[in-house]
C-alpha positions as CSV (number, residue, x, y, z in Angstrom):
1,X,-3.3,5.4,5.9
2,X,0.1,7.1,5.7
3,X,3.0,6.0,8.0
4,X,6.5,7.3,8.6
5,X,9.2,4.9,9.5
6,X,12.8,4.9,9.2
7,X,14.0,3.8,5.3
8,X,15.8,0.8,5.0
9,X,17.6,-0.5,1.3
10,X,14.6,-1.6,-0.2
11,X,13.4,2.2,-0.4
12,X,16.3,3.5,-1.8
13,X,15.1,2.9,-5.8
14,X,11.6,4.9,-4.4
15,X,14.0,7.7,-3.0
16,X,15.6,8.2,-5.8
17,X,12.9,8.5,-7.8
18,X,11.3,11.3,-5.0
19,X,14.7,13.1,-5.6
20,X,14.2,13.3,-9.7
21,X,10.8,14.2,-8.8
22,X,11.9,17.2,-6.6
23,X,15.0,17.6,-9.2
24,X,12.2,18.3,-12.3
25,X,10.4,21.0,-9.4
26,X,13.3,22.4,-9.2
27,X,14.3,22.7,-12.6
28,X,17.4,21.2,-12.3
29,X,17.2,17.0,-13.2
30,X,20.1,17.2,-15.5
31,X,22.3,17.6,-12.3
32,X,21.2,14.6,-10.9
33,X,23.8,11.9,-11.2
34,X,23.4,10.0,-7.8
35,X,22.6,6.1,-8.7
36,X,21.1,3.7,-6.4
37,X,25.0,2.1,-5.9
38,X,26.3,5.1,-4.6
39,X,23.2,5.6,-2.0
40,X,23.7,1.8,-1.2
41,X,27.2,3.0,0.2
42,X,26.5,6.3,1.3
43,X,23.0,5.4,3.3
44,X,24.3,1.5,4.6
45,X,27.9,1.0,3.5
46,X,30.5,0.8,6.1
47,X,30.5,4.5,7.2
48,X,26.7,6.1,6.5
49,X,26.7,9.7,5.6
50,X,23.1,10.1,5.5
51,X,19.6,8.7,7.1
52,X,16.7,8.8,6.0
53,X,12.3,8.3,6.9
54,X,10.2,7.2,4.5
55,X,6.1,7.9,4.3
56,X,4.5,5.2,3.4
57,X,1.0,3.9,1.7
58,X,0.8,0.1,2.7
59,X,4.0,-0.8,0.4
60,X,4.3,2.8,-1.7
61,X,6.9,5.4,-0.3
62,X,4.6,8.5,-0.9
63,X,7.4,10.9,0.4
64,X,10.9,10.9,3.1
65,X,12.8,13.2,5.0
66,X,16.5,13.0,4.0
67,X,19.2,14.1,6.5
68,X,22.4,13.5,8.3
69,X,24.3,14.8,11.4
70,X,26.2,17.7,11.1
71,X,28.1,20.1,13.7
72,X,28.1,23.7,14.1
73,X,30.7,25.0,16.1
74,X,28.3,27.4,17.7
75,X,25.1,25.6,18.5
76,X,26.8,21.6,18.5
77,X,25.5,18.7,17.0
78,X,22.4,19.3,14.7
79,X,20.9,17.9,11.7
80,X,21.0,18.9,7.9
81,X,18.0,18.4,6.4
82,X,19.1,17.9,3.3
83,X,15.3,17.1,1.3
84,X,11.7,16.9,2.4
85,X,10.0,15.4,-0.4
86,X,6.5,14.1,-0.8
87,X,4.9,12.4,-4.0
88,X,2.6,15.2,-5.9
89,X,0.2,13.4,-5.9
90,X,0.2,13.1,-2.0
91,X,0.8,16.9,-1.3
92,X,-2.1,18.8,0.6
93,X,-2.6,15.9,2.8
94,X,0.2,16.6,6.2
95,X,2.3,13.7,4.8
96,X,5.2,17.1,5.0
97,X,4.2,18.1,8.3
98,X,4.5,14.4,9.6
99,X,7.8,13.8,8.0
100,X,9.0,17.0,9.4
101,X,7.6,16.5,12.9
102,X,8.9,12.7,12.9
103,X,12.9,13.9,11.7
104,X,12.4,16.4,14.3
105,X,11.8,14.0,17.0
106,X,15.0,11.9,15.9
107,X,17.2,15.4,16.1
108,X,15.7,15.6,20.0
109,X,16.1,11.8,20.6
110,X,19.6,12.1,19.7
111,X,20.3,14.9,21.3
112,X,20.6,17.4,19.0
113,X,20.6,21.4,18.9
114,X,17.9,21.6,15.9
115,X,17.9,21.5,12.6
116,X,19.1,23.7,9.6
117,X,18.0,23.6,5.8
118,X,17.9,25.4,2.7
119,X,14.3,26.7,0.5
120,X,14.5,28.5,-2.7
121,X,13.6,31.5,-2.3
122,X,11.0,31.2,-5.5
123,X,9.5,28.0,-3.5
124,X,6.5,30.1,-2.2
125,X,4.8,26.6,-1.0
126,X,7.5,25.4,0.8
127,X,8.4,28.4,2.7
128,X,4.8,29.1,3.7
129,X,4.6,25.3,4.8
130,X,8.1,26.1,7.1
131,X,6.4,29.4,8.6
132,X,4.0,27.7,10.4
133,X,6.9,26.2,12.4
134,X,8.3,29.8,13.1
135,X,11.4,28.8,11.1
136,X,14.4,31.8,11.2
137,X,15.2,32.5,7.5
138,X,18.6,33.8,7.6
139,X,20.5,36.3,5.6
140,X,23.4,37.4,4.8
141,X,24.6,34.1,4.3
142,X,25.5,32.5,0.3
143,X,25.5,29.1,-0.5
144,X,29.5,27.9,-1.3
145,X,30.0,25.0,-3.4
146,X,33.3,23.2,-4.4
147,X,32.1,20.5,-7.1
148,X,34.3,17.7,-8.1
């Protein structure tokens, strides 16, 4: 039976492996350079940047929900949901849906405005997945990036 909780340290090497996993979907692992010391600092270091929930099969992280607070100076505090990732061989079994519903919950529990995430726009599962929450697909809107 799957289970979502919040991650703690110990998951980090199993998130990291869920983010090459989505990286190789995605075409793109050759621009992952995170390592587990950096998300050691950056997820329970002195100042956290992000939080995480993990899925999990007795001991096996099947899938998470990656996030942290952001805040829009029109709508107020919100979450970025930065990566909802589950195992393939997990998918077609609701483990998304509960990760979604459960990061949901912790927007509304801490007061939040809602949430706000990208989809590539060739990611024809994962867009029909986020239609049946009656997501708003903006447009109009490019992605900026200022890489150092």
């Amino acid at each position: 039976m799957v289970s979502i909780r919040d991650g703690i340290k110990k998951d980090l090497p199993a998130l990291l492996e869920l983010i090459k996993e989505l990286a190789i979907y995605e075409h793109a692992l050759s621009e992952v350079d995170n390592t587990l010391e950096k998300m050691e600092v950056d997820g329970f270091g002195e100042h956290p940047v992000f939080d995480f929930l993990v899925a999990s099969e007795e001991d096996r992280v099947v899938g998470a929900s990656v996030f942290y607070f952001r805040y829009s100076t029109w709508k107020g505090r919100r979450i970025y949901l930065e990566d909802l990732i589950v195992n393939e061989d997990f998918r077609g079994q609701g483990i998304g849906k509960m990760l979604l519903d459960a990061t949901v919950e912790k927007a509304r529990q801490r007061n939040c405005t809602g949430l706000m995430w990208q989809v590539l726009d060739w990611n024809e599962p994962a867009i029909n997945f986020y239609k049946k929450y009656k997501v708003r697909f903006d447009e109009g809107w490019l992605n900026c990036h200022l890489d150092f």
